[in-house]
N, C-alpha and C positions, 0 to 999 in steps of 0.2 A: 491646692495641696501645699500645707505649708513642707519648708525645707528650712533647716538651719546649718550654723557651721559647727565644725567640729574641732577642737583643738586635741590632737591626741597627746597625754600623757605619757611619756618614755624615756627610756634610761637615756642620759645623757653620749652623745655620740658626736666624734671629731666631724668636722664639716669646713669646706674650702670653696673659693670662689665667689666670694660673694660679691652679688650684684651692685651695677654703680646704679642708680637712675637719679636724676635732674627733679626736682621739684614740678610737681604739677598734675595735673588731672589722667587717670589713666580706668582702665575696667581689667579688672582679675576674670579669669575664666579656667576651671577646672580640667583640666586637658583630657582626664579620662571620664568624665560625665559630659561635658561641654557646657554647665551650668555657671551660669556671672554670681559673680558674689552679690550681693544688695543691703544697703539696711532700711529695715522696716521694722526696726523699735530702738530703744535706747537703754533697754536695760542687764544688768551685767548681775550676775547671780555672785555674790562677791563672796556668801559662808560656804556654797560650794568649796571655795580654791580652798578656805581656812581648814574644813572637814577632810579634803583627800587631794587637793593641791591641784584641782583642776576649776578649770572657767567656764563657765554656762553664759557664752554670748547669743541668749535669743536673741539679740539686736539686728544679727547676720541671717540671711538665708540665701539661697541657689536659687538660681531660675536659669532655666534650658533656652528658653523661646525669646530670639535677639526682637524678636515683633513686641514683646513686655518689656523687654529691656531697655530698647531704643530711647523712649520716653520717658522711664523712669528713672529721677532723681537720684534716688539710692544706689543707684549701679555706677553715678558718676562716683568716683574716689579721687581725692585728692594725696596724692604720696609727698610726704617732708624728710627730710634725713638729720635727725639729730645726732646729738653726741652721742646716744642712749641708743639709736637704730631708728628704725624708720617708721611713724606715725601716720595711719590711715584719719584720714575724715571724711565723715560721709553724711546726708543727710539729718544733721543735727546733732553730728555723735564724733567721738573721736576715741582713737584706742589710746593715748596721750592720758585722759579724763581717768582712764581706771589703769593708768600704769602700764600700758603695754605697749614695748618697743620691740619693731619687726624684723626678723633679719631678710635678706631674699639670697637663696642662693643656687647658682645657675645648673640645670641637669635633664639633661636629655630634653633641650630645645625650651624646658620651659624653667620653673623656677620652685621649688622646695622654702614654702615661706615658713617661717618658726623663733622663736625665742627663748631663753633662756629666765629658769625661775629658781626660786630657793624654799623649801619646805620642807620643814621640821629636820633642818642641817644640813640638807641633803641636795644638789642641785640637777637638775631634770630640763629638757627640752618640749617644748610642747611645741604641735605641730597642725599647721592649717589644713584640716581636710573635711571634704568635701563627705558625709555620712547619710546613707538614708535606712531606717530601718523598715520593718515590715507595714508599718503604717502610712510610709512615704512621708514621716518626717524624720529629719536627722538630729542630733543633742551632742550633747559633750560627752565625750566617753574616755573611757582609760583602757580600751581594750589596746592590745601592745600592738595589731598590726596595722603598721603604717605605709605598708606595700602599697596598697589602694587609695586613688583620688586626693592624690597629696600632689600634685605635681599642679603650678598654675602660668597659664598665660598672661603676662602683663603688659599690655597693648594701650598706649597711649589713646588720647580722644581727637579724634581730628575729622574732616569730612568726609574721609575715607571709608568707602561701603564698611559696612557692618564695625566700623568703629565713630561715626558719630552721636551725637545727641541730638534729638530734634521730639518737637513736641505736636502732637496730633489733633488736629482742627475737630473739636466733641461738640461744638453746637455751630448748625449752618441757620444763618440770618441776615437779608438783605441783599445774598448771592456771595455771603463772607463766609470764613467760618473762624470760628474763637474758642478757647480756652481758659481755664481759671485756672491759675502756676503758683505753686507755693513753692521757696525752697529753698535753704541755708545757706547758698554759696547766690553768687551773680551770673547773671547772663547779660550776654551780647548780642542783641538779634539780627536774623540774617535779612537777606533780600525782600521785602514786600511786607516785614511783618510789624507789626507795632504794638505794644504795651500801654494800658491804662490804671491809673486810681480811681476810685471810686470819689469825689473831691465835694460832692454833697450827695445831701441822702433828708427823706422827707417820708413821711408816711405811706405818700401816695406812689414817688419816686426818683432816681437816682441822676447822676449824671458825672460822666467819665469825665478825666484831664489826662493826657495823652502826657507819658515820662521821658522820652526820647527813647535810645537806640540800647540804651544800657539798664537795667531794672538789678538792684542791689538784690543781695541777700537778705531773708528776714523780712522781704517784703511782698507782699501777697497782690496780684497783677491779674487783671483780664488781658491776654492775649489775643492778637489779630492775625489772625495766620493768614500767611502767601498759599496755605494751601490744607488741603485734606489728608494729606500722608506727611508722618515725623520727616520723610526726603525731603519734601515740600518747605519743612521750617526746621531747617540746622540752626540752631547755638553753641554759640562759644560757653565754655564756664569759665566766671570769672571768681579768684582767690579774694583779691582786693579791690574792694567798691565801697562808696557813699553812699551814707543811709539817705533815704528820703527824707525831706525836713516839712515838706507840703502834708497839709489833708489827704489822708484817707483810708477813708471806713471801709474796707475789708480787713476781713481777718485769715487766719489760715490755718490746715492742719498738718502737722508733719507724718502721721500715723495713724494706721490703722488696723491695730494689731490684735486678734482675735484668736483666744484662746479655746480650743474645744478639746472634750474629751474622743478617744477611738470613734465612738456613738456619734459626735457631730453635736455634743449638751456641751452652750460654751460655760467656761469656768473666769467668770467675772472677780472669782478670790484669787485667782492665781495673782502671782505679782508681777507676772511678765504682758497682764493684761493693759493695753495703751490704745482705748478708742474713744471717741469720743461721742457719745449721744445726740444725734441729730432731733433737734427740737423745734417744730414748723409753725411755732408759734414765734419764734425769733428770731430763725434761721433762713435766711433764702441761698438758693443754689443757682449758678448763671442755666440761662437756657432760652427757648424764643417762644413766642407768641407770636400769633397771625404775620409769620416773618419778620418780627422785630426781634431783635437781644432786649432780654431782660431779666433779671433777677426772681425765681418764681419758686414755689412754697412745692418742695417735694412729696410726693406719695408713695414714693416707695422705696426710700431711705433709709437706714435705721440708725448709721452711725455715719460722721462724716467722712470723704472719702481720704483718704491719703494723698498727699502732696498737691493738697488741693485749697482755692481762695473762693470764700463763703463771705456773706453779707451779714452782720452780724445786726437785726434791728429793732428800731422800739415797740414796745406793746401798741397792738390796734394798726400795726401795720399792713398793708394791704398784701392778700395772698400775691400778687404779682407787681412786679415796680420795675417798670421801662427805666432802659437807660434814656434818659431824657436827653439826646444831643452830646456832645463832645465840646471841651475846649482844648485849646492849644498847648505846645511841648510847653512845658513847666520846666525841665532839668532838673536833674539829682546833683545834689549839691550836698556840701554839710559835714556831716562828722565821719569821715574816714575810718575804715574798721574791716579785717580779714575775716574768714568765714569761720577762723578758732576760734576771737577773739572779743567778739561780742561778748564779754564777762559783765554780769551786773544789769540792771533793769532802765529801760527805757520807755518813752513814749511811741506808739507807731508813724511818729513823725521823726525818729532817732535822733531827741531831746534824752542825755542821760539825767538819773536822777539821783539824789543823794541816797547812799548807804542806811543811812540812820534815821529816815523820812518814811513812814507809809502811805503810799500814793491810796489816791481817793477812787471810789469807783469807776471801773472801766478794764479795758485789755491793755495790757502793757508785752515788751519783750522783757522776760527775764533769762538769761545767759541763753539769748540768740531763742527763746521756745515762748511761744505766746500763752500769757497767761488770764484768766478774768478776774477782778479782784471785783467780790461782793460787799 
């Protein structure tokens, strides 16, 4: 059940108190739904605000259940405090990109998040809340009352129960269990767990290079988990990391955002539509065989998943491709770059590439979001 955010539209009103917070990773949580903010798309309905001066961030949605949350990328946020107020980033996205600076201000234990706009002469506060209508999604609305699920928890990221991040062991093989992590900002791994590239790749199959302890953003990783439960494998998120400069062939998705009508008929014209076509003639998804890890041709797939690292391979490639062995830590090294500031197009070894050049077939990063150029 999707859920989105809501900014309410409303008469401009004095307001005091506002929040200091420090630069860094934090999760918003709606004090009177108990639902995390998250983003799971990147698109920003920009003629709305022009037509009636309000924002249609499907980018944003709620979710109740801290067991979705845990693992999910989009629920980390990153908080910046400009001269302008305060810039959210999240999974690929950033309120900065479409102009929107956030105030926080402090009230009844949690915080009244909102900003100020200007439309057709006239200046208005719009206001973060949490809306669900009869269908159990929420949208942008202008209705005036802003009594309800406006109010938000903003609770840093730490190891602390139900405030850290940690990623869930989805494929067990060889008595391990592992994961495929895509996702905009960096991590740091905790106790037992370790990160891989994909460092060659062959029709037949694959074979891992182990990255050390740190795996950048923008870079798409098989994970080795300490364990079966997000508890099991805490991460740090990191702002600022080194792209990887070494081989390798994954690729990754940030989204997967599915548009349907009341009925459950999705609406592929919508323009908030962001998924991508899982195709098993090109595509492999991590998983095991006969208790091996390997890369293996999905059946019942349809789009790839979100925040998730896929094999991207050549025609006539084998429905299944063992990781063929492991080599040793490689390090990340190389071109230094925050999770805003990836602007501009690179190679997936974060080689940038000239402005006024069109790169030749293959997947590239363009501003931090992979792309295929045919």
């Amino acid at each position: 059940m999707k859920r989105f955010f809501t900014l309410l539209l409303t008469a401009l009103v004095t307001l005091s108190v506002s929040a200091q917070f420090s630069d860094g990773y934090y999760r918003l949580q709606c004090k009177e739904t108990g639902r995390y903010l998250t983003v799971h798309n990147d698109y920003v309905n920009k003629d709305a605000a022009k037509r009636t001066g309000q924002v249609e961030l499907q980018s944003l949605e709620t979710v109740k259940d801290f067991d979705k949350v845990v693992n999910d990328p989009g629920s980390v946020l990153y908080l910046k405090k400009t001269s302008k107020g305060y810039v959210i980033e999240g999974q690929n996205f950033t309120t900065a990109g479409h102009n929107f600076y956030l105030q926080f201000t402090e009230k009844d234990g949690a915080y009244r998040v909102w900003t100020t706009v200007t439309y057709d002469g006239a200046q208005y506060t719009r206001y973060l809340r949490d809306y669900e209508d009869d269908y159990g999604k929420s949208y942008i609305t202008t209705d005036a009352d802003k009594s309800t699920n406006w109010h938000w928890y903003v609770t840093p990221i730490s190891d602390a129960d139900k405030q850290y991040f940690g990623l869930k062991g989805e494929v067990k093989a060889g008595g391990k269990y592992y994961t495929a992590f895509f996702a905009s900002f960096g991590i740091k791994l905790g106790s037992g767990m370790k990160a891989y590239a994909v460092n060659t790749l062959t029709t037949e199959t694959t074979t891992l290079e182990e990255v050390g302890s740190t795996v950048p953003g923008f870079m798409p990783v098989v994970i080795e988990c300490a364990g079966e439960k997000a508890s099991d494998n805490k991460v740090t998120p990191l702002h600022d990391f080194d792209l990887y400069t070494d081989s390798n062939y994954l690729d990754g998705e940030y989204y997967c955002y599915i548009v349907t009508t009341p009925s459950g008929r999705e609406r592929r014209d919508n323009p908030a539509w962001n998924a991508l076509d899982y195709d098993p003639e090109v595509m492999r998804l991590l998983g095991a065989v006969d208790d091996k890890l390997c890369f293996i041709t999905a059946t019942d797939v349809k789009y790839v998943p979100a925040n998730r690292a896929y094999l991207y391979v050549m025609d006539g490639s084998a429905e299944t491709l063992p990781t063929d062995g492991t080599t040793g830590i490689k390090g990340v090294k190389g071109v230094k770059v925050q999770q805003e500031a990836a602007k501009g197009r690179y190679t997936l070894q974060g080689v940038r590439l000239p402005d006024n050049i069109e790169p030749q077939k293959g997947i590239y990063i363009e501003d931090g979001k992979l792309v295929l150029k045919k």
